[in-house]
VEXDREN-2710 file (C-alpha; in Angstrom, 1 decimal):
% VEXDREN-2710
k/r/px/py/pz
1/UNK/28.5/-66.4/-181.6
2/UNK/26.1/-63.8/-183.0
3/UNK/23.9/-62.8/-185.9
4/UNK/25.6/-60.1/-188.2
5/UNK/24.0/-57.4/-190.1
6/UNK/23.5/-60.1/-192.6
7/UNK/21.6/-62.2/-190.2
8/UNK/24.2/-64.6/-190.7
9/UNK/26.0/-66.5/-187.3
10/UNK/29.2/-64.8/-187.0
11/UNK/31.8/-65.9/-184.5
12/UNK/34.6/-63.6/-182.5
13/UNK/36.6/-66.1/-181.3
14/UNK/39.9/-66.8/-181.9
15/UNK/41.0/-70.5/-182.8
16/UNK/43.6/-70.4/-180.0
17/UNK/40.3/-71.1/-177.5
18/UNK/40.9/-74.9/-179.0
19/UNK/44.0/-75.1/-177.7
20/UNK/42.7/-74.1/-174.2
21/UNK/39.3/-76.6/-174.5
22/UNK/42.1/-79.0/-174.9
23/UNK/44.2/-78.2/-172.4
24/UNK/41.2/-78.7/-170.0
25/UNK/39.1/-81.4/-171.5
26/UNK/42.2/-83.5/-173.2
27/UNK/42.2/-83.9/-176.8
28/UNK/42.2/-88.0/-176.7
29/UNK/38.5/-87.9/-178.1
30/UNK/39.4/-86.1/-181.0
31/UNK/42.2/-88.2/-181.7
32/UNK/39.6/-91.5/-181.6
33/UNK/36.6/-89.7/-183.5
34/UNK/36.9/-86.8/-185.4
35/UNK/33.7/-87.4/-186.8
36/UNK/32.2/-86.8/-183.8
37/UNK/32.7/-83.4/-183.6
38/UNK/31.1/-82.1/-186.2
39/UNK/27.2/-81.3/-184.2
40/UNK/27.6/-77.7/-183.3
41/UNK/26.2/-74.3/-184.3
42/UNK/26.6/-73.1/-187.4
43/UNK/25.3/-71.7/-190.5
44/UNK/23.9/-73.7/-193.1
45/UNK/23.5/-70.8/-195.4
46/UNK/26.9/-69.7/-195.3
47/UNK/30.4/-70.2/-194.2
48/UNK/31.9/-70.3/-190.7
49/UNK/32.4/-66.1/-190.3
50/UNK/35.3/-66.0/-187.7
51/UNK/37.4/-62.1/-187.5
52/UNK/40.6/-63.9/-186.8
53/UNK/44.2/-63.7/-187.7
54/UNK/45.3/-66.2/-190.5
55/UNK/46.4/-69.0/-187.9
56/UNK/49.3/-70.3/-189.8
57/UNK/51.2/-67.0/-190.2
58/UNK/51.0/-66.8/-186.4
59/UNK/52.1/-70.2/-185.7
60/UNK/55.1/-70.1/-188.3
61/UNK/56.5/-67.3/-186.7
62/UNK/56.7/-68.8/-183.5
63/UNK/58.1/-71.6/-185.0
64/UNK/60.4/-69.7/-186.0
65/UNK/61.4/-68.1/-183.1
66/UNK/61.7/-71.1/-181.0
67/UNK/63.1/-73.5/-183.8
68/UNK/64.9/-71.1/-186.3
69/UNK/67.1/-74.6/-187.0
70/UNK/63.4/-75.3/-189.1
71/UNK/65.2/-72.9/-191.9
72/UNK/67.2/-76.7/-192.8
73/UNK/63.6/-77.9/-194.3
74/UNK/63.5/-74.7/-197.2
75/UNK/64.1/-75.1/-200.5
76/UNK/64.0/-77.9/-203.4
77/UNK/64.2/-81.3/-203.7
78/UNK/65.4/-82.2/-206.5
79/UNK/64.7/-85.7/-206.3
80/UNK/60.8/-84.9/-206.9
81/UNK/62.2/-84.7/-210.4
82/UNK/63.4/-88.0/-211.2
83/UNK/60.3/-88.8/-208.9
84/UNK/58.1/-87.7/-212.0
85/UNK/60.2/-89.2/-214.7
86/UNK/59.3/-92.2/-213.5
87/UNK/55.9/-92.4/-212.4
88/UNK/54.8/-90.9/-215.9
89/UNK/56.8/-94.1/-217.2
90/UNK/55.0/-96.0/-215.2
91/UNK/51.8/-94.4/-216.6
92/UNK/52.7/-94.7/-220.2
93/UNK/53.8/-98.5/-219.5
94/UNK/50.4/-99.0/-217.8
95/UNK/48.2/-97.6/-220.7
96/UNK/49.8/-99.9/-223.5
97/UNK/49.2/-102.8/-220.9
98/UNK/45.7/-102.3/-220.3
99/UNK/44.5/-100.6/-222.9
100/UNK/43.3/-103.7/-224.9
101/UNK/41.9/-105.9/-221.8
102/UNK/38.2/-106.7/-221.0
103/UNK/35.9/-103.3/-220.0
104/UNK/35.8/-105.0/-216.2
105/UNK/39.8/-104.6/-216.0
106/UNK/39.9/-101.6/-218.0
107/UNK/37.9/-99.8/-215.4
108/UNK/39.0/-101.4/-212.3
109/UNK/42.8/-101.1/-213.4
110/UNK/42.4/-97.5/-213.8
111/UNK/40.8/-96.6/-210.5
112/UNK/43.1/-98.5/-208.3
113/UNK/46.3/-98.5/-210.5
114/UNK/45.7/-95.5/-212.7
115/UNK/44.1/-92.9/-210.9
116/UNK/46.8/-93.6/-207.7
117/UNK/49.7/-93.1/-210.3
118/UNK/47.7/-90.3/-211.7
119/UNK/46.6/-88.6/-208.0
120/UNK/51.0/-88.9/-207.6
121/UNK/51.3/-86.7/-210.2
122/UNK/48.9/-84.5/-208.8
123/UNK/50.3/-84.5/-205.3
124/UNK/54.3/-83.7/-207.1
125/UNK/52.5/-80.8/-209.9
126/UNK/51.5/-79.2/-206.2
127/UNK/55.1/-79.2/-205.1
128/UNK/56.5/-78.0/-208.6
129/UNK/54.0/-75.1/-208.1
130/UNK/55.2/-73.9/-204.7
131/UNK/59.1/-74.2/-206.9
132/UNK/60.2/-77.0/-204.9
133/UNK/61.6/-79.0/-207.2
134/UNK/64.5/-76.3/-209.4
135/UNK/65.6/-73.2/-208.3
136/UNK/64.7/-72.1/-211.4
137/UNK/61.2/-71.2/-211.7
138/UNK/61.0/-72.2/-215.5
139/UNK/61.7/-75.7/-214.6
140/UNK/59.6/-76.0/-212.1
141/UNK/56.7/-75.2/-214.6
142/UNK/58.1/-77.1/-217.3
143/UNK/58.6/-80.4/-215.4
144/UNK/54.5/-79.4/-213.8
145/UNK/53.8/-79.5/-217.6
146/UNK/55.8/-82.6/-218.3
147/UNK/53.8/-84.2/-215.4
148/UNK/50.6/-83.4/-217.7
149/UNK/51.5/-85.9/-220.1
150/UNK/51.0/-88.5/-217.5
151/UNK/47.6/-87.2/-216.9
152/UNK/46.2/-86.2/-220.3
153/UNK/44.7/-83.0/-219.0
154/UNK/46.5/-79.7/-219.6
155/UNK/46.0/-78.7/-215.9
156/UNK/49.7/-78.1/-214.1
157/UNK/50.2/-74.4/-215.1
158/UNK/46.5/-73.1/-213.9
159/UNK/46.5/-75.0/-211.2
160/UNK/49.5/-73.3/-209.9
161/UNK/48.4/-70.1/-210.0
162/UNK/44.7/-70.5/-208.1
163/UNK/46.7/-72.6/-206.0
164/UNK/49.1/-69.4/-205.3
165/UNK/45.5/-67.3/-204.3
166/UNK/44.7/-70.4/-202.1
167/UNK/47.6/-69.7/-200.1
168/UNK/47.6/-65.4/-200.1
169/UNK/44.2/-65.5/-199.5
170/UNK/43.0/-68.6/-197.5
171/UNK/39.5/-68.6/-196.3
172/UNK/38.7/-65.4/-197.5
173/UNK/35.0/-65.5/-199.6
174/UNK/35.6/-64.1/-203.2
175/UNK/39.8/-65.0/-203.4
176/UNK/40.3/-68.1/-202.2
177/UNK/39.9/-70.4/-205.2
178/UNK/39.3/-73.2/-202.7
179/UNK/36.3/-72.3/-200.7
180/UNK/32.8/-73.2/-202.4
181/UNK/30.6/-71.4/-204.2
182/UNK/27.6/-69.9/-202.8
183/UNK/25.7/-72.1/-205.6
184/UNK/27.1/-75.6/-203.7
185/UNK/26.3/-74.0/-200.7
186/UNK/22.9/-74.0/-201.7
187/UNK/22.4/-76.7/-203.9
188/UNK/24.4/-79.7/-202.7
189/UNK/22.4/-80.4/-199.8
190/UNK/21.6/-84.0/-198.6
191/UNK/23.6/-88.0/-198.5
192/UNK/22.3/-87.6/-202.8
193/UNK/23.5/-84.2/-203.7
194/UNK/26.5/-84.9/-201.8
195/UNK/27.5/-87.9/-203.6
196/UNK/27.1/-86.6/-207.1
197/UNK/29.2/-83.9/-205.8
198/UNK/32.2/-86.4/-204.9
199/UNK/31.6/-88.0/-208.0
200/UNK/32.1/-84.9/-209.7
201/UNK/34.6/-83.4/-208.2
202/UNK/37.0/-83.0/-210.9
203/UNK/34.8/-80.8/-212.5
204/UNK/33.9/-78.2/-209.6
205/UNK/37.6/-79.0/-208.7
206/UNK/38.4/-77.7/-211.9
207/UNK/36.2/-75.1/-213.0
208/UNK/34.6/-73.2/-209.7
209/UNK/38.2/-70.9/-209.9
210/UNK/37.3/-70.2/-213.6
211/UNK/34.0/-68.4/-212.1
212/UNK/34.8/-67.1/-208.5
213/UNK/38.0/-65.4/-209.6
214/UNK/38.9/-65.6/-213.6
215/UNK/42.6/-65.4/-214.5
216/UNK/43.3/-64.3/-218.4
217/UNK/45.7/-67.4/-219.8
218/UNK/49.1/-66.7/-219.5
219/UNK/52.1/-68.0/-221.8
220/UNK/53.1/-71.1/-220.2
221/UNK/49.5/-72.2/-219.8
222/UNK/49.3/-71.5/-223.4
223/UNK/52.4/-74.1/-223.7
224/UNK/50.6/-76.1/-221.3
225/UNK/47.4/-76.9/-223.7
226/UNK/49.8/-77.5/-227.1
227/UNK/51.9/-80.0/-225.4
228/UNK/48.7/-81.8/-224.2
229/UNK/46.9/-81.4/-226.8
230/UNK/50.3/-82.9/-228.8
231/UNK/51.0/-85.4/-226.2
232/UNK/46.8/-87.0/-226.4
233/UNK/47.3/-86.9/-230.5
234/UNK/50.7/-89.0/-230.0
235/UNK/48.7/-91.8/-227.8
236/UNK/45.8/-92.0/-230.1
237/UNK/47.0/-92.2/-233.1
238/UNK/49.9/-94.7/-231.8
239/UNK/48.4/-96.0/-228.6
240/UNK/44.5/-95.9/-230.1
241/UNK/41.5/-94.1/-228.4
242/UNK/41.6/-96.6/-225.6
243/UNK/45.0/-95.8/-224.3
244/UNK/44.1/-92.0/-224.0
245/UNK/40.2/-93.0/-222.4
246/UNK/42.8/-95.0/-220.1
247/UNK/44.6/-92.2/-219.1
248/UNK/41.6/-89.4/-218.9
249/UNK/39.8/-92.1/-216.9
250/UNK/42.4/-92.5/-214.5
251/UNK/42.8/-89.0/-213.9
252/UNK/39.2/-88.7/-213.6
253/UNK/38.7/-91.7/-210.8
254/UNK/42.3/-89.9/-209.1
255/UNK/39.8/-86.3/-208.0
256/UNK/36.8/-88.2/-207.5
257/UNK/35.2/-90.4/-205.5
258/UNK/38.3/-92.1/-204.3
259/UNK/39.8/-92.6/-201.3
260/UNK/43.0/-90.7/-202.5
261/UNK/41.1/-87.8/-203.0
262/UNK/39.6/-87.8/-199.8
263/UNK/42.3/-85.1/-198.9
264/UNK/40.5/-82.4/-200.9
265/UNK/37.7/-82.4/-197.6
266/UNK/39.8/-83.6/-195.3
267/UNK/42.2/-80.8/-195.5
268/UNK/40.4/-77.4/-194.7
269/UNK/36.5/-78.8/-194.3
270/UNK/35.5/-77.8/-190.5
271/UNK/34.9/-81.0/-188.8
272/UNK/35.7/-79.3/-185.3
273/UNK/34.6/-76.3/-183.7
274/UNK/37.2/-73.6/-185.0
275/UNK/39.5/-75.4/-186.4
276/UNK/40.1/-74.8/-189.7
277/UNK/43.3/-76.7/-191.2
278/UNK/43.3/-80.5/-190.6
279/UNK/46.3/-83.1/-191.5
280/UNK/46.0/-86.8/-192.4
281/UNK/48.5/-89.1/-190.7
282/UNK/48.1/-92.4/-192.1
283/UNK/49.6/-95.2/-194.9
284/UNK/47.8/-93.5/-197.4
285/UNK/50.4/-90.7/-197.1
286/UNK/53.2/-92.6/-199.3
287/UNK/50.6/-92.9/-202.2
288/UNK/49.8/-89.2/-202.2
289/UNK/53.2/-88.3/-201.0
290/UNK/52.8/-86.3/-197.8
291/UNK/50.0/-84.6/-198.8
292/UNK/48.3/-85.4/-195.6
293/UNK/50.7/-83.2/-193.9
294/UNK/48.9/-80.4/-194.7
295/UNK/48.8/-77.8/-191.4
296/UNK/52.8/-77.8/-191.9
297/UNK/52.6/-77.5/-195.2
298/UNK/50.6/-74.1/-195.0
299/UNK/52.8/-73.2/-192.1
300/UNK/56.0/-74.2/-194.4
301/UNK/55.1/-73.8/-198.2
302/UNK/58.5/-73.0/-198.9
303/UNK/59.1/-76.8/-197.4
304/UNK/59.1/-79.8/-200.4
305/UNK/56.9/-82.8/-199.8
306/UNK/60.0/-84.7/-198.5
307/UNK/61.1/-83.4/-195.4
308/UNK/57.2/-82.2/-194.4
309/UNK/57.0/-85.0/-191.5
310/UNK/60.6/-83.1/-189.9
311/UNK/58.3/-80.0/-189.2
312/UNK/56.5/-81.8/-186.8
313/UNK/60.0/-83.8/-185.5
314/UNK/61.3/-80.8/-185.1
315/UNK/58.6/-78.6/-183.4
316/UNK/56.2/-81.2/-181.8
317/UNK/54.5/-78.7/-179.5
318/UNK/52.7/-77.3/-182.2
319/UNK/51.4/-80.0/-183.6
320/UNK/50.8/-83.0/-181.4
321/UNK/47.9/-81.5/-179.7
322/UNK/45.9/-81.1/-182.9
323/UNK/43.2/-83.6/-184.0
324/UNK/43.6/-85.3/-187.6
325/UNK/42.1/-87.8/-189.9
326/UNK/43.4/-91.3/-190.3
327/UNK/40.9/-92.8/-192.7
328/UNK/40.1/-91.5/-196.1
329/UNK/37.1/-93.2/-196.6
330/UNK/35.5/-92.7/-193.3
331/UNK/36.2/-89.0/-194.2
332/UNK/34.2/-89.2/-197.6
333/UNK/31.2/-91.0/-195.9
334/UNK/31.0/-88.5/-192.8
335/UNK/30.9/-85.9/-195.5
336/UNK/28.1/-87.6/-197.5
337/UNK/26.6/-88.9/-194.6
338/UNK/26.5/-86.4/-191.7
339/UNK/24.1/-83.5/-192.0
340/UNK/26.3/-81.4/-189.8
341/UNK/28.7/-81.6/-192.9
342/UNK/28.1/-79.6/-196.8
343/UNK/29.8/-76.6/-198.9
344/UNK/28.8/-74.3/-195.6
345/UNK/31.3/-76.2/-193.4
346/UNK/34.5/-74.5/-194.0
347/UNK/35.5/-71.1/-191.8
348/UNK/36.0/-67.9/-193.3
349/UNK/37.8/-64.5/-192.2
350/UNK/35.9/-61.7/-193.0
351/UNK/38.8/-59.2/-193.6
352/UNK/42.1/-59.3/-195.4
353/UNK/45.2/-57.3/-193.3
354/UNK/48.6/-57.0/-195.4
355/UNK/51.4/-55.0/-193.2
356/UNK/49.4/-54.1/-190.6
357/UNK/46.4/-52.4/-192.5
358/UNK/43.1/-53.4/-192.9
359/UNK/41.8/-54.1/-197.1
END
């Protein structure tokens, strides 16, 4: 590593030096504490600088050359649909029920029933977003819309497209809606800051896109609000105001501090050297279906949350050397916890190349 022009601690290796630190010092004690990892150089002003490749491009076309059977896995699933239907049942059936019980209930039943059938929805809206539900694209974002009414928040349609930049530009400052902003950078510092940053998560979740990268509103996320905004009147005025507190709440505790949404750190935060895409293999998995599979599903995106556990069946030599979480929790109290761990710890590429040329 070196200082920039910036003075900032930039780094010219590639991540493919992991895979040779492995190959010598065995990867078994990243397997049994990926937590401990996390003490080594690095800025605490800014991001991990590294000039390297976007490492799942590289690895999906060697996948592809060695396992061109992979091609099976593409396409939808159209089972994610019926999927929906019924878990926004379940969330409507839910509401009536405890709706009217004691405040105690009310809030424990909607962090660990509601915002689990709420943080499903999520995980399924991500799928319908990447079209892997229809082969028609309208579908798709009309069932990610229908999924809204199990959440009360008009969210599907604008989430898909950040989500689209998340994937054409990953871990490049200024167009990935993902990274954080130089403000947490500099301001969530310390176990406090930290926490009130989990807590509200939903929030810079939600709105830090709006400000790195605004999108004008399109049509569908037009449609998107009205049918909300129709769908919250409905449960009010039918349901009362504390059906739909129900509902916001749950989706509230689903992308905050809960375990569930662990996966939002988990996923791209750099708890090892270099390493910049982490999965979750764990029981948690079947409540945020497959989500935790998240290095094949940046491989794969064109792969539905179904089949994602075949990549690694089907091409193990790509992925069973690679460290990954297994506990959710432990991942949200290394990230409070651990001083070695804040907004700076995610890697960054300093330069975007699309066919070959340098932007």
């Amino acid at each position: 590593m070196f200082l920039n022009s910036q003075g900032l601690l930039e780094d010219s290796n590639q991540p493919e030096l992991l895979k040779e630190q492995e190959k010598r010092n065995g990867h078994s004690t990243f397997r049994e504490s990926i937590f401990a990892n996390t003490k080594f150089e690095k800025n605490i002003t800014y991001f991990h600088i590294m000039g390297h490749d976007e490492p799942h491009a590289i690895r999906r076309k060697q996948i592809l050359q060695k396992h061109p059977e992979i091609k099976i896995l593409f396409g939808p699933d159209i089972m994610s649909a019926w999927l929906g239907v019924g878990i926004v049942l379940a969330q409507f059936w839910c509401i009536n029920f405890f709706a009217t019980t004691n405040w105690l209930w009310y809030l424990v039943s909607s962090y660990c029933i509601g915002a689990v059938l709420s943080h499903a929805l999520h995980a399924l809206m991500h799928d319908f977003t990447h079209y892997l539900c229809f082969e028609s694209m309208q579908y798709n974002k009309l069932m990610a819309i229908f999924l809204n009414f199990g959440q009360g928040v008009p969210s599907a349609i604008t989430f898909g497209r950040y989500h689209s930049d998340h994937h054409t530009f990953m871990n490049l400052p200024d167009l990935d809606p993902d990274l954080p902003s130089q403000w947490e950078i500099d301001h969530v510092t310390g176990p406090l800051r930290k926490f009130l940053f989990m807590l509200f998560l939903p929030l810079f979740y939600s709105l830090r896109p709006m400000f790195i990268r605004p999108l004008v509103p399109n049509q569908y996320e037009i449609l998107n609000l009205v049918a909300i905004i129709i769908s919250n009147t409905l449960i009010y005025i039918y349901m009362g105001p504390s059906a739909l507190g129900w509902l916001i709440l749950s989706t509230y505790f689903g992308l905050s501090i809960h375990p569930l949404a662990a996966h939002l750190i988990t996923e791209h935060y750099e708890f090892i050297n270099r390493l910049e895409t982490y999965n979750y293999l764990g029981i948690a998995n079947f409540l945020i279906l497959n989500l935790g599979y998240h290095t094949e599903h940046h491989d794969f995106p064109n792969i539905p949350w179904s089949r994602l556990p075949l990549v690694k069946k089907i091409a193990p030599e790509f992925y069973d050397s690679l460290p990954y979480h297994t506990n959710y929790t432990l991942a949200i109290l290394a990230y409070i916890f651990d001083g070695y761990m804040g907004p700076f710890s995610r890697i960054v590429r300093k330069e975007l190349k699309l066919n070959g040329k340098t932007k």
